[in-house]
N, CA, C and O atoms as a Maestro MAE file, in Angstrom:
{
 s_m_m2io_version
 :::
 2.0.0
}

f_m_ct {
 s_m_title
 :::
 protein
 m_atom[336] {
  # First column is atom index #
  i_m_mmod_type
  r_m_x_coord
  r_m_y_coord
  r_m_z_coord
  i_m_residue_number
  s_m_chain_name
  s_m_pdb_residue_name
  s_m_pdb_atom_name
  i_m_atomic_number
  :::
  1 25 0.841 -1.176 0.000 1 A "UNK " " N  " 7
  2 3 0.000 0.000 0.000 1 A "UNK " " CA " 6
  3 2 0.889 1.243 0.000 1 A "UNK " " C  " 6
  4 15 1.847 1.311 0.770 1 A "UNK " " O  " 8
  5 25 0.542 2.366 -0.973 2 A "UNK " " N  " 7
  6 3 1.134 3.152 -0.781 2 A "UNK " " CA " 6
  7 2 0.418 4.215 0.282 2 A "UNK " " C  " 6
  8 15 -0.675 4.063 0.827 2 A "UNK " " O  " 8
  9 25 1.745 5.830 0.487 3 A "UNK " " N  " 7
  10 3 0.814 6.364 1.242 3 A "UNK " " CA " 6
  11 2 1.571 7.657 0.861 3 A "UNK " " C  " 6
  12 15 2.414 7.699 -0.035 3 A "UNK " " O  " 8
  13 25 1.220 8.630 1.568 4 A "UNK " " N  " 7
  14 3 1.873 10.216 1.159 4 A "UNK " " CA " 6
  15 2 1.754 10.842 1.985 4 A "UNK " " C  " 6
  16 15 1.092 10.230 2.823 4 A "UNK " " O  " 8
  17 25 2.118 12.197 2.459 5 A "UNK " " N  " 7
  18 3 2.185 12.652 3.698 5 A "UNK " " CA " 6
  19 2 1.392 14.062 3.292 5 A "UNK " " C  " 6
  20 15 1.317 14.421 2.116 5 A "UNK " " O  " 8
  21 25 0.665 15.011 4.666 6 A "UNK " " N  " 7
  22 3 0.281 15.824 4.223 6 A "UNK " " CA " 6
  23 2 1.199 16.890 4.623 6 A "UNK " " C  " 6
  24 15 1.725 16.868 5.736 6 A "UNK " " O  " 8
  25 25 1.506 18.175 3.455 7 A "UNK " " N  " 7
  26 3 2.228 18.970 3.798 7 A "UNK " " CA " 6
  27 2 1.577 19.980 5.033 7 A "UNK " " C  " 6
  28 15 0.609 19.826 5.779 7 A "UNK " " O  " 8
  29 25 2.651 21.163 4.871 8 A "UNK " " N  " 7
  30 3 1.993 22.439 5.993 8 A "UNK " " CA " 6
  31 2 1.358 23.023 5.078 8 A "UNK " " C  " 6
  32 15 1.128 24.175 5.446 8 A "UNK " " O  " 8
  33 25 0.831 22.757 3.760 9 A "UNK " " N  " 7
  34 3 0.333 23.801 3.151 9 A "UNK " " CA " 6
  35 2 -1.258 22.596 2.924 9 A "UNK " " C  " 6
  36 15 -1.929 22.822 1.917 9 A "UNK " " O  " 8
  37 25 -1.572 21.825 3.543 10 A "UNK " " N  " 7
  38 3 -2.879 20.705 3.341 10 A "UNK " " CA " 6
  39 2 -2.355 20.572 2.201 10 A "UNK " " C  " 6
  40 15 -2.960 21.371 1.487 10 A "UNK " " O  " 8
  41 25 -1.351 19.878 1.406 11 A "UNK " " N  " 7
  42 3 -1.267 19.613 0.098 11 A "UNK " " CA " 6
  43 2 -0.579 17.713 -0.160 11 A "UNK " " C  " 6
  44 15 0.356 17.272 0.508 11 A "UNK " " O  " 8
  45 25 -1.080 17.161 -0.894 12 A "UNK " " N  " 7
  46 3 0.120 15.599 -1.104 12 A "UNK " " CA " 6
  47 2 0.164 15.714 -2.566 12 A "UNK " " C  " 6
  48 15 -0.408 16.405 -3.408 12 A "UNK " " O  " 8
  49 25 1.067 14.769 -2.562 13 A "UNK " " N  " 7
  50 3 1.611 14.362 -4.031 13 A "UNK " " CA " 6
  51 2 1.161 13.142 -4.303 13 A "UNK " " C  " 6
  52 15 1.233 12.211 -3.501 13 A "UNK " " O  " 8
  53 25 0.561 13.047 -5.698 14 A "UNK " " N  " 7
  54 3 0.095 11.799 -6.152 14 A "UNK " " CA " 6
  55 2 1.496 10.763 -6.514 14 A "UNK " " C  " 6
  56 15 2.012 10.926 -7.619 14 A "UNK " " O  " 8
  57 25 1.925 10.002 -5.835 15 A "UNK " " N  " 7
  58 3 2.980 8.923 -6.294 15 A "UNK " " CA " 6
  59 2 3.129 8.892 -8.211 15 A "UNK " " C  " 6
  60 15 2.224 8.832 -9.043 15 A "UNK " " O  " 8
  61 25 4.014 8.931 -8.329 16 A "UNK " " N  " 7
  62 3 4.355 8.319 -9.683 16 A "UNK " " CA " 6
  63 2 3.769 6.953 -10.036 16 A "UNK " " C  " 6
  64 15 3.262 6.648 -11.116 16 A "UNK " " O  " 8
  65 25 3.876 6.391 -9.256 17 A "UNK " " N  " 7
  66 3 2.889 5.057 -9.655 17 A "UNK " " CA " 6
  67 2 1.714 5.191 -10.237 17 A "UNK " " C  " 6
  68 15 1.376 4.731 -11.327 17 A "UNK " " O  " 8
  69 25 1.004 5.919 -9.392 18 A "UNK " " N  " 7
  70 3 -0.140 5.531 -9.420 18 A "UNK " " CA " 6
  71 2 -0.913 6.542 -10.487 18 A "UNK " " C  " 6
  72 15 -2.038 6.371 -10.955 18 A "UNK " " O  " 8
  73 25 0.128 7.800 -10.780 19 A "UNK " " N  " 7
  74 3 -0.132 8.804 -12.120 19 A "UNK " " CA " 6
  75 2 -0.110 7.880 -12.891 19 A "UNK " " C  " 6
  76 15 -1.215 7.551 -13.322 19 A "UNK " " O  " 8
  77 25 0.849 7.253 -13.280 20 A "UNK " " N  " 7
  78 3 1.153 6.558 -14.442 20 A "UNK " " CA " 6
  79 2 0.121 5.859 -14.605 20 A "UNK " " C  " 6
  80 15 -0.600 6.135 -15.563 20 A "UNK " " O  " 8
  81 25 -0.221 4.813 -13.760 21 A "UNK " " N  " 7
  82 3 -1.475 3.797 -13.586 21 A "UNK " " CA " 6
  83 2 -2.684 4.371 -14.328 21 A "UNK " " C  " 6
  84 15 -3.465 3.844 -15.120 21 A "UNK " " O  " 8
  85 25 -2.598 5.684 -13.806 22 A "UNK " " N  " 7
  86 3 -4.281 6.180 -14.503 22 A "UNK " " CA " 6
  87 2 -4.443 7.353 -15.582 22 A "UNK " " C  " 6
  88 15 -5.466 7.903 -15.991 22 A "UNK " " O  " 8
  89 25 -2.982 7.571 -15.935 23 A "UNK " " N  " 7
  90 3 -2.383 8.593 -16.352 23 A "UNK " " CA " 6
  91 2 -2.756 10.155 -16.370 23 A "UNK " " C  " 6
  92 15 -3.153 10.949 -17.223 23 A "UNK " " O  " 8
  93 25 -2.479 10.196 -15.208 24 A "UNK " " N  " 7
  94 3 -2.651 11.436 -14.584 24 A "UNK " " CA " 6
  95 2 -1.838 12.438 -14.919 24 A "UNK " " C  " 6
  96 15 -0.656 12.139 -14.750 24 A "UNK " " O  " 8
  97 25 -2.040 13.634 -15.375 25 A "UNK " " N  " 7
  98 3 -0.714 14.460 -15.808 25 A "UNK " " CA " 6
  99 2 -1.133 15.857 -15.411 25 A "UNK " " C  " 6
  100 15 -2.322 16.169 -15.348 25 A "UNK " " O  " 8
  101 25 0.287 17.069 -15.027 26 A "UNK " " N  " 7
  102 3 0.335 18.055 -14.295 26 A "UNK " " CA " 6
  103 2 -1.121 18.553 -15.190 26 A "UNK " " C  " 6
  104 15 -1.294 18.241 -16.368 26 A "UNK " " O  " 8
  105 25 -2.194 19.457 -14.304 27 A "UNK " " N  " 7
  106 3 -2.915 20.196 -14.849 27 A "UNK " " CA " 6
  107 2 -4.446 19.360 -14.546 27 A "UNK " " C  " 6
  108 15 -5.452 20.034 -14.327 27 A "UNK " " O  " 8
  109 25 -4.492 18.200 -14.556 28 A "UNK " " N  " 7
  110 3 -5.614 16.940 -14.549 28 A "UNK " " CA " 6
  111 2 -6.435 16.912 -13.120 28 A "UNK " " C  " 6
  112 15 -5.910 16.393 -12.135 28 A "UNK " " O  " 8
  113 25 -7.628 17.442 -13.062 29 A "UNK " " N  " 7
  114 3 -8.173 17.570 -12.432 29 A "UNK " " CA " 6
  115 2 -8.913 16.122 -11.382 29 A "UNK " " C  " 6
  116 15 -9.314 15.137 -12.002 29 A "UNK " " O  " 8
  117 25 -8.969 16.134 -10.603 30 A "UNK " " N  " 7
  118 3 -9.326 15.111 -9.569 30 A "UNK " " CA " 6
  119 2 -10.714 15.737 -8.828 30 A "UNK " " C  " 6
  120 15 -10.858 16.907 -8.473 30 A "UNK " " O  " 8
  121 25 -12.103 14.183 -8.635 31 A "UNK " " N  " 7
  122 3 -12.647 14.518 -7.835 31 A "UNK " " CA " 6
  123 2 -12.214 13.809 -6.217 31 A "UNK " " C  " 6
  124 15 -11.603 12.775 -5.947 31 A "UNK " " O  " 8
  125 25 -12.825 14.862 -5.338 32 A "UNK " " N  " 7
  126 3 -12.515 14.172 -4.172 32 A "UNK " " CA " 6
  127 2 -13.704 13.970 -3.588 32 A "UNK " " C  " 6
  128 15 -14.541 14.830 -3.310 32 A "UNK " " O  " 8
  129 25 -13.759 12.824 -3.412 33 A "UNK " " N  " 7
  130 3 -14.585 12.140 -2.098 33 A "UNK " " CA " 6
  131 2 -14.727 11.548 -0.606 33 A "UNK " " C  " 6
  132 15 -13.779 10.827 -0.292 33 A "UNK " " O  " 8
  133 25 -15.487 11.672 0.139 34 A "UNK " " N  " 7
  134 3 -14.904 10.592 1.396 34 A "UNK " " CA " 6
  135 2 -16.188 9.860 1.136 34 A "UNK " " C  " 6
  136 15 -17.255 10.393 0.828 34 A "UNK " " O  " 8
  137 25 -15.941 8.455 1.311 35 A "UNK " " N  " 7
  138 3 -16.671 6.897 0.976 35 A "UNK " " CA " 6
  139 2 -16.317 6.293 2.332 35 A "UNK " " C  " 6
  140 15 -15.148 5.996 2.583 35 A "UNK " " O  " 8
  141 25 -17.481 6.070 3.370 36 A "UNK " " N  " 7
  142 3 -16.819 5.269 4.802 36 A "UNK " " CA " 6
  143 2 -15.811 6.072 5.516 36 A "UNK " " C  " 6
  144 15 -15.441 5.384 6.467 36 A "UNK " " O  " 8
  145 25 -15.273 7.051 5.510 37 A "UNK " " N  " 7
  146 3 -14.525 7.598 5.989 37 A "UNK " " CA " 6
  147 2 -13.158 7.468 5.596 37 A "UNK " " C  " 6
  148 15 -12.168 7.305 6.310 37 A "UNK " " O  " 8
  149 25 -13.244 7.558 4.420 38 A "UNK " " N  " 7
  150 3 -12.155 7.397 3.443 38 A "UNK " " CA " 6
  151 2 -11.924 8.701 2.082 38 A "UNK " " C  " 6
  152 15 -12.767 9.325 1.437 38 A "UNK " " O  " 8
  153 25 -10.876 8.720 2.057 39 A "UNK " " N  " 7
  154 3 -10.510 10.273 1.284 39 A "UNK " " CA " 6
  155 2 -10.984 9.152 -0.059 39 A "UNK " " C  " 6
  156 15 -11.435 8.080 0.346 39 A "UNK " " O  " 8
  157 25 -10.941 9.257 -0.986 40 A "UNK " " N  " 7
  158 3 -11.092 9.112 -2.058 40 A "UNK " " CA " 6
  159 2 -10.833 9.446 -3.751 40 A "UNK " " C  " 6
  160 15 -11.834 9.720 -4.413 40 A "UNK " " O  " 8
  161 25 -9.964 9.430 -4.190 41 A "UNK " " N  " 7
  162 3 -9.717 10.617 -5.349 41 A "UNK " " CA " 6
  163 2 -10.129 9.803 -7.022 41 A "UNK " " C  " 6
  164 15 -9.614 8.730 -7.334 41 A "UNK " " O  " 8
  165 25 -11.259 10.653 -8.066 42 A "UNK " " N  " 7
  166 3 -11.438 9.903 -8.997 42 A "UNK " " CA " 6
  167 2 -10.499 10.964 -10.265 42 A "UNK " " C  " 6
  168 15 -10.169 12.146 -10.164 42 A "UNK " " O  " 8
  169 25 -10.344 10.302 -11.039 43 A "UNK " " N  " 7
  170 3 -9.452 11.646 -12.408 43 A "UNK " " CA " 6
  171 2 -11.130 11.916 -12.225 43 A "UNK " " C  " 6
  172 15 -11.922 11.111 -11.736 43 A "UNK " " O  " 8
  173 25 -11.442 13.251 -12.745 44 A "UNK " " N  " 7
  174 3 -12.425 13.432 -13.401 44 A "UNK " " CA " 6
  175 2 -12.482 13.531 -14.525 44 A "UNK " " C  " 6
  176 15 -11.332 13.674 -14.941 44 A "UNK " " O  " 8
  177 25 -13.393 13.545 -15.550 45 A "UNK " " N  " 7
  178 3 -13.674 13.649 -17.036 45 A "UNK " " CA " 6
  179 2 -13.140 14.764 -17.639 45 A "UNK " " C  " 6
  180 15 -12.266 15.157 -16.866 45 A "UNK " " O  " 8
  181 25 -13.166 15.159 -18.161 46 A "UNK " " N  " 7
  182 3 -12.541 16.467 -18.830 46 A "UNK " " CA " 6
  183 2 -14.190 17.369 -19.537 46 A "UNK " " C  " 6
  184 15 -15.117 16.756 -20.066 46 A "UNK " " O  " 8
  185 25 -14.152 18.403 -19.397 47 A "UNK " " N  " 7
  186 3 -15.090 19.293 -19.378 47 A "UNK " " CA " 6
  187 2 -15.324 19.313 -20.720 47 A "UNK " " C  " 6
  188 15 -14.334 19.176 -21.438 47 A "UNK " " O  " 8
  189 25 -16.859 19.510 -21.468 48 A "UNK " " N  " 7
  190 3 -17.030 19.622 -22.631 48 A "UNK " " CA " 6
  191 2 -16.161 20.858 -23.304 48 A "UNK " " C  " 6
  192 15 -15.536 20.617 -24.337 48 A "UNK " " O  " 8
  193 25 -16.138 21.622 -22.970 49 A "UNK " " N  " 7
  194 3 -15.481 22.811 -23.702 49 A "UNK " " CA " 6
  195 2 -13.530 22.306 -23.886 49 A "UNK " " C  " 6
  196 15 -12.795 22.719 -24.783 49 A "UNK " " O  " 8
  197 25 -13.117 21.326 -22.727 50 A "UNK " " N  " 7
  198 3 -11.867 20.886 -22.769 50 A "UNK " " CA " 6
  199 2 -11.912 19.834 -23.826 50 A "UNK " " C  " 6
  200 15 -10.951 19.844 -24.596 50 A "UNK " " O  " 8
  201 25 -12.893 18.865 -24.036 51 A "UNK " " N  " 7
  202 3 -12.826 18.167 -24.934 51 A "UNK " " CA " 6
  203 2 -13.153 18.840 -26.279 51 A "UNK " " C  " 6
  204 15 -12.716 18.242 -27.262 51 A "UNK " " O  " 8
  205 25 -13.730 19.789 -26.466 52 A "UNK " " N  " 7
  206 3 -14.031 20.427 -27.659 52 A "UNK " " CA " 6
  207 2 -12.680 21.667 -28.411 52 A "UNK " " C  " 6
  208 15 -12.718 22.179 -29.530 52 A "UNK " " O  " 8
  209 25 -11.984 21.785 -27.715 53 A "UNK " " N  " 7
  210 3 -11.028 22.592 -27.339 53 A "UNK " " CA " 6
  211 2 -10.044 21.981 -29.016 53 A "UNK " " C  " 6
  212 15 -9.676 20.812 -29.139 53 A "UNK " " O  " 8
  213 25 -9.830 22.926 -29.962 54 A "UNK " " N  " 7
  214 3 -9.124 22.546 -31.405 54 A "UNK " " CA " 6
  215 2 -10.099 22.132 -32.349 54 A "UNK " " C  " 6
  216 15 -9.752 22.001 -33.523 54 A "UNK " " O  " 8
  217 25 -11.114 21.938 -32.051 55 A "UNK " " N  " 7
  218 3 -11.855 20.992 -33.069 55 A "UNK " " CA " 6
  219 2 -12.221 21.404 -34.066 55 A "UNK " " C  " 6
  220 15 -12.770 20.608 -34.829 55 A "UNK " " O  " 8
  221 25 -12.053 22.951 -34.512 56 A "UNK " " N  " 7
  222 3 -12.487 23.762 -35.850 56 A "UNK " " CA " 6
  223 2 -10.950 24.434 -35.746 56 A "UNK " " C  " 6
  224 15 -11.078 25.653 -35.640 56 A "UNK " " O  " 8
  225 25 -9.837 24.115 -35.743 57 A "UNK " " N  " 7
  226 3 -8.561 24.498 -35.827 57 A "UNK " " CA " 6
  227 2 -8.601 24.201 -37.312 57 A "UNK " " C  " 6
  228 15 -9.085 23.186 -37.813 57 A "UNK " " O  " 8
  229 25 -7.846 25.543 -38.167 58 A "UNK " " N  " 7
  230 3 -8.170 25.616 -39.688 58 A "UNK " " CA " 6
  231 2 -9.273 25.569 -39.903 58 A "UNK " " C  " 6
  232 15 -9.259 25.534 -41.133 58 A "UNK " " O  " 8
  233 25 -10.162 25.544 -39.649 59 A "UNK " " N  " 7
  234 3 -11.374 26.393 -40.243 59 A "UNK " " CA " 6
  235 2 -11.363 27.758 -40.938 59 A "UNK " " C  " 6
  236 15 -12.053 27.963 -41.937 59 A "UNK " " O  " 8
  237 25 -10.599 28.653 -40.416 60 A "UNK " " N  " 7
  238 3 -10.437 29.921 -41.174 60 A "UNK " " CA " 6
  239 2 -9.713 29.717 -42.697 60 A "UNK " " C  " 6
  240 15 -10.079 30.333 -43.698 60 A "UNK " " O  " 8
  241 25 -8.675 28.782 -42.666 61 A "UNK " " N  " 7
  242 3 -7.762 28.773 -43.739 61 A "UNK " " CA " 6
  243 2 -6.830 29.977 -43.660 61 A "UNK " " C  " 6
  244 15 -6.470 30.535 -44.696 61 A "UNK " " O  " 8
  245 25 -6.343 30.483 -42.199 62 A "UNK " " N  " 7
  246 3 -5.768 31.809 -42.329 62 A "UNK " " CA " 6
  247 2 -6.737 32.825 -42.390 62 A "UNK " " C  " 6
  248 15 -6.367 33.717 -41.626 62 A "UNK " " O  " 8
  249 25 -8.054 33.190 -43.061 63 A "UNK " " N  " 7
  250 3 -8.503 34.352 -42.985 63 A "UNK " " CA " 6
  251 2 -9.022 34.689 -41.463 63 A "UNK " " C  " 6
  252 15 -9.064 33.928 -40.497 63 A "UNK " " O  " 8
  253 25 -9.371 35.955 -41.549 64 A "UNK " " N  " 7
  254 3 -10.156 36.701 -40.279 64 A "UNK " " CA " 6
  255 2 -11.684 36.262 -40.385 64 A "UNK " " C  " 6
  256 15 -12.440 36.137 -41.348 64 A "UNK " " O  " 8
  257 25 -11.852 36.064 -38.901 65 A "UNK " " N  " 7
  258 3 -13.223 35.279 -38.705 65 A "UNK " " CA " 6
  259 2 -14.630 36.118 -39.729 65 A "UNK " " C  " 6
  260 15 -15.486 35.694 -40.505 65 A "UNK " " O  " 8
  261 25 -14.261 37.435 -39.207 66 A "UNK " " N  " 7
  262 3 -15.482 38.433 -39.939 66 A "UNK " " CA " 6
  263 2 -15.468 38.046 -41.325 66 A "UNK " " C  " 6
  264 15 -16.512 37.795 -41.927 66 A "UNK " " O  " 8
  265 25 -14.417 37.991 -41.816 67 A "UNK " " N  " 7
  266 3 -14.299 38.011 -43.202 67 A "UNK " " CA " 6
  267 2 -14.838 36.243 -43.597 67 A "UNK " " C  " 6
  268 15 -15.408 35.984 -44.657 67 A "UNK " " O  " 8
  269 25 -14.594 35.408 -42.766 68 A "UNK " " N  " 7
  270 3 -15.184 33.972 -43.406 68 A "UNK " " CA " 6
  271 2 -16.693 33.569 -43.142 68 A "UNK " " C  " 6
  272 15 -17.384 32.687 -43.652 68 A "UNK " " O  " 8
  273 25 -17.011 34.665 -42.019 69 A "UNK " " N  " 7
  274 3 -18.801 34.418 -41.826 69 A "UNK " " CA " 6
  275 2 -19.716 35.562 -42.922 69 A "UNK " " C  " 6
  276 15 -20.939 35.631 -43.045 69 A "UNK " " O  " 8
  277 25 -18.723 36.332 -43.581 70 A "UNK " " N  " 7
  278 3 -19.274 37.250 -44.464 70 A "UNK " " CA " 6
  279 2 -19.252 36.166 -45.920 70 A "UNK " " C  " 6
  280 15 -20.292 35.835 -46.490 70 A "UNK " " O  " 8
  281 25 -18.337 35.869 -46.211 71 A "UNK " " N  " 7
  282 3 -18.136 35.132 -47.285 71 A "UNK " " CA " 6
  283 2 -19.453 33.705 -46.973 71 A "UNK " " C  " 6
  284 15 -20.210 33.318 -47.863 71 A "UNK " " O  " 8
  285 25 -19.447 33.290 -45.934 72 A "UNK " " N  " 7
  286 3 -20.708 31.819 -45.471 72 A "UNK " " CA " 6
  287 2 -22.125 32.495 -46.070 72 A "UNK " " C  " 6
  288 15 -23.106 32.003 -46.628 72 A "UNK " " O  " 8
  289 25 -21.828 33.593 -45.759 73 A "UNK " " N  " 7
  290 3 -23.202 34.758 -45.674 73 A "UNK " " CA " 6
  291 2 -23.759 34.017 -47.282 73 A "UNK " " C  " 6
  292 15 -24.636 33.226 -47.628 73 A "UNK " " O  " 8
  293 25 -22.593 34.868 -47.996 74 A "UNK " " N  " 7
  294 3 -22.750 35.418 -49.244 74 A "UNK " " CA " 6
  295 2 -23.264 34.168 -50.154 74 A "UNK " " C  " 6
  296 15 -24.161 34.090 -50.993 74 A "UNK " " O  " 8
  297 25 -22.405 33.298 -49.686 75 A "UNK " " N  " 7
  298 3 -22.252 31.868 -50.048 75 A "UNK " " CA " 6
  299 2 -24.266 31.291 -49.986 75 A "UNK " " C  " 6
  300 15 -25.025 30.966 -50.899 75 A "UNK " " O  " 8
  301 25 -24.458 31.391 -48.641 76 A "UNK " " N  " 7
  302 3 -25.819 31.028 -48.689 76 A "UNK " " CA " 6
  303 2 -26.659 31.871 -49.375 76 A "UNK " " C  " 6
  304 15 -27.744 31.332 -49.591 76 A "UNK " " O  " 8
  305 25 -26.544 33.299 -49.914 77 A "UNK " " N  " 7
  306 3 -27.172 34.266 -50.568 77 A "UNK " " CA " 6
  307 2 -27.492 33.281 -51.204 77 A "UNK " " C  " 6
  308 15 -28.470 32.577 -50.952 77 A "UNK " " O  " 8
  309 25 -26.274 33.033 -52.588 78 A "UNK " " N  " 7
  310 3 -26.306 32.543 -53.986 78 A "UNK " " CA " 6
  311 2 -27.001 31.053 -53.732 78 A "UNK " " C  " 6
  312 15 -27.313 30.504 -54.789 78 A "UNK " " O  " 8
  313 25 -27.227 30.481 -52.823 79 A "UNK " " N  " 7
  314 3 -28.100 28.742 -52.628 79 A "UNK " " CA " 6
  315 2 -29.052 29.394 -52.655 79 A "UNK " " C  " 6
  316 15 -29.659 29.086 -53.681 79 A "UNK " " O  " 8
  317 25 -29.773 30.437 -51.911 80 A "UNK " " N  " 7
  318 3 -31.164 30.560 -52.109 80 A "UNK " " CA " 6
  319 2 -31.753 30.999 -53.209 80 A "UNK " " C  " 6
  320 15 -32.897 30.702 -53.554 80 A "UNK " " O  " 8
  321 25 -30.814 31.889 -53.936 81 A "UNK " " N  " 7
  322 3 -31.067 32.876 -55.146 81 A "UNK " " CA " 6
  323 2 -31.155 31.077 -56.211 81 A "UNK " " C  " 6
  324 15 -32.089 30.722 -56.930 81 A "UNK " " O  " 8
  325 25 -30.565 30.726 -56.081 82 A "UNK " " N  " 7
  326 3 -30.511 29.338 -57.092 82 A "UNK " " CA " 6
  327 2 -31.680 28.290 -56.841 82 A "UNK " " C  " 6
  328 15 -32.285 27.553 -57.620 82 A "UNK " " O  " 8
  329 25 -31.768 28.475 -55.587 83 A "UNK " " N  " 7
  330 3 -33.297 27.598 -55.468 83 A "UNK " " CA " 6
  331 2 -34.062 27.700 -54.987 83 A "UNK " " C  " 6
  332 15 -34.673 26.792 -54.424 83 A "UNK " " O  " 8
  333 25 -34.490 29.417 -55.020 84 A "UNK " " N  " 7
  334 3 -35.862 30.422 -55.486 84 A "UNK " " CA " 6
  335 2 -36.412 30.052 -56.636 84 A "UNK " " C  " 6
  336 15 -37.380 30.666 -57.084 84 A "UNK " " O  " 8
  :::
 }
 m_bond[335] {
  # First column is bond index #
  i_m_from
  i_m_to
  i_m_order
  :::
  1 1 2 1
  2 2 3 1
  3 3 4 2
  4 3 5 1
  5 5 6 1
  6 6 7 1
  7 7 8 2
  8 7 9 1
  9 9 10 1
  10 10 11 1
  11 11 12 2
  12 11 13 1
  13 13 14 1
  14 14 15 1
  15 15 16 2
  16 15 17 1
  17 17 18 1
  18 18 19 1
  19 19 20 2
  20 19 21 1
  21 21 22 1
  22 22 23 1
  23 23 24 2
  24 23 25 1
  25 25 26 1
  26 26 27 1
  27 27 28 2
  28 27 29 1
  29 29 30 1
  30 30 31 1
  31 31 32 2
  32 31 33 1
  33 33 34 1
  34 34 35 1
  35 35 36 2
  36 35 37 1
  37 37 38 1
  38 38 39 1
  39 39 40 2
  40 39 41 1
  41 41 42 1
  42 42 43 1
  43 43 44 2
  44 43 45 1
  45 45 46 1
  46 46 47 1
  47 47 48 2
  48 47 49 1
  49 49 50 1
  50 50 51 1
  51 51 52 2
  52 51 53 1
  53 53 54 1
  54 54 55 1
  55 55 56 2
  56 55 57 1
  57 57 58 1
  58 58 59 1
  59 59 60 2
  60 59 61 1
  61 61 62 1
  62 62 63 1
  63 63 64 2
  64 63 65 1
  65 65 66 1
  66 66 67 1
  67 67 68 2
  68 67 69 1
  69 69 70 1
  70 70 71 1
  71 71 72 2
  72 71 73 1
  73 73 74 1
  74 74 75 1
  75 75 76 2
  76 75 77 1
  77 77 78 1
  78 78 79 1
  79 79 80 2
  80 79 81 1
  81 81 82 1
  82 82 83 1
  83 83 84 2
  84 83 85 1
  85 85 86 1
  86 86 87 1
  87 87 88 2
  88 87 89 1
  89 89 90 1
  90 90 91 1
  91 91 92 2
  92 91 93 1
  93 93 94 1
  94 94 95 1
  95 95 96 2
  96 95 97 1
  97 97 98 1
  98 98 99 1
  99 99 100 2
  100 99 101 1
  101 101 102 1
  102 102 103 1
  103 103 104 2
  104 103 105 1
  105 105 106 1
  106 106 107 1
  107 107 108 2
  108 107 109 1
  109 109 110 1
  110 110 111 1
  111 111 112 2
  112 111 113 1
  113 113 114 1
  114 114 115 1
  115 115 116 2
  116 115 117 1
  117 117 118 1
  118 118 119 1
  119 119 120 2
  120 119 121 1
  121 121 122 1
  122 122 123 1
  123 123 124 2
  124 123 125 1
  125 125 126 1
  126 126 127 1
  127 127 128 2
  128 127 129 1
  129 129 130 1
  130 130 131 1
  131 131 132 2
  132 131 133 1
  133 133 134 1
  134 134 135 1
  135 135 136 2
  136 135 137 1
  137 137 138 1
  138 138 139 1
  139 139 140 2
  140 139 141 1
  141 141 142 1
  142 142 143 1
  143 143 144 2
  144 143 145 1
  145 145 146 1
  146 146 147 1
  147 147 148 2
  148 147 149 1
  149 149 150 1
  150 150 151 1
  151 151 152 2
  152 151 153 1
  153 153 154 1
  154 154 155 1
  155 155 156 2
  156 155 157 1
  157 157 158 1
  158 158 159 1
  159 159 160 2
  160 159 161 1
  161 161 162 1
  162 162 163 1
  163 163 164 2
  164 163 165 1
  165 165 166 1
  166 166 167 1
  167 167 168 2
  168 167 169 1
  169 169 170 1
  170 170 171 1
  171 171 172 2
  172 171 173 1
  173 173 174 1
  174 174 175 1
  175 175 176 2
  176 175 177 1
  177 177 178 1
  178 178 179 1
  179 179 180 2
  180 179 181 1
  181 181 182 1
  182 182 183 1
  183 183 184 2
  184 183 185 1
  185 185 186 1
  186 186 187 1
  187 187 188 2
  188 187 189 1
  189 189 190 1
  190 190 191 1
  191 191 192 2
  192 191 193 1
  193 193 194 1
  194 194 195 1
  195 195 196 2
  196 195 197 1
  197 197 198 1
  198 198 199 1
  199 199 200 2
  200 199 201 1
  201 201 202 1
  202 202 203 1
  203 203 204 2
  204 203 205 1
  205 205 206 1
  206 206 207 1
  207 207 208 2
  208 207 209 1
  209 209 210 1
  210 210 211 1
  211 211 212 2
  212 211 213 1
  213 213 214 1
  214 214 215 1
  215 215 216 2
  216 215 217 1
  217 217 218 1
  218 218 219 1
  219 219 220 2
  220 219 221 1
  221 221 222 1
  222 222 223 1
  223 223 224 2
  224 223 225 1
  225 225 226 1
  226 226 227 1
  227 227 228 2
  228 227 229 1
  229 229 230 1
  230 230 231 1
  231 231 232 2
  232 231 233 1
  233 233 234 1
  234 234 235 1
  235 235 236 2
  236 235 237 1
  237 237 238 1
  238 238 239 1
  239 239 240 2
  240 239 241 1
  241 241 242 1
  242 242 243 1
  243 243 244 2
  244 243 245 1
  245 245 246 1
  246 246 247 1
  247 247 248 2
  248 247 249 1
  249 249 250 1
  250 250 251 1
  251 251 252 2
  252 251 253 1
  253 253 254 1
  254 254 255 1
  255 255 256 2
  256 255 257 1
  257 257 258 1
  258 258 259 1
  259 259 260 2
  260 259 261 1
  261 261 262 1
  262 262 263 1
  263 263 264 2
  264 263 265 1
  265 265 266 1
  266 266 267 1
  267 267 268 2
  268 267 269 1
  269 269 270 1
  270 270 271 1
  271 271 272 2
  272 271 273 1
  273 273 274 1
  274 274 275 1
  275 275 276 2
  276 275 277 1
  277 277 278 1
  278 278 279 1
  279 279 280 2
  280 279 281 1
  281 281 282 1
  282 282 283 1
  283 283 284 2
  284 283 285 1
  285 285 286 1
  286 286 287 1
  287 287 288 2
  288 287 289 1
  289 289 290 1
  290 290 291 1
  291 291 292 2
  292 291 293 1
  293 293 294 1
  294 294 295 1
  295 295 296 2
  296 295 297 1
  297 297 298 1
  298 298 299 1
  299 299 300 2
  300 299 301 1
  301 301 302 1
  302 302 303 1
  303 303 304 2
  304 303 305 1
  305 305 306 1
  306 306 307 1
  307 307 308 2
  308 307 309 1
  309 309 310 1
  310 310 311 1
  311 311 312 2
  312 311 313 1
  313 313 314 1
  314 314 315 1
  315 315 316 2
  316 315 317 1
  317 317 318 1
  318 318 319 1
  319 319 320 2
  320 319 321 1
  321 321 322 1
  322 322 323 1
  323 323 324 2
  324 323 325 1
  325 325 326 1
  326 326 327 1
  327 327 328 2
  328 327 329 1
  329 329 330 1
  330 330 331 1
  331 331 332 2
  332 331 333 1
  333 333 334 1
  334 334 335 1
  335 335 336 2
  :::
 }
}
């Protein structure tokens, strides 16, 4: 069993083991629980906006946003004008 000590600042360190085990990395948020009187720590999930986080990376192609929702604009003009 492992164990860890608490600092003067209420703080411990997650063992290297057991990061690795669940791959825990600097920044990775933890829930805490007590279960029976037991500390408890789960990774938590990662937040929709963290998982969504790059997912229209290049979308612009380099241009400025104004300028590619003006061009979407224009773009849908000419679909409707075509199938009016």
């Amino acid at each position: 069993m492992l164990s860890v000590k608490v600092s003067t600042k209420h703080q411990i360190v997650v063992p290297s083991e057991v990061r690795r085990q669940l791959g825990i990395k600097a920044g990775d948020r933890l829930e805490v629980r007590i279960e029976d009187g037991d500390v408890v720590l789960h990774p938590r999930p990662p937040r929709v906006s963290e998982r969504l986080r790059g997912l229209f990376r290049g979308m612009y192609d380099g241009k400025d946003a104004v300028e590619y929702v003006r061009e979407l604009r224009e773009e849908s003009e000419r679909w409707r004008e075509n199938d009016g």
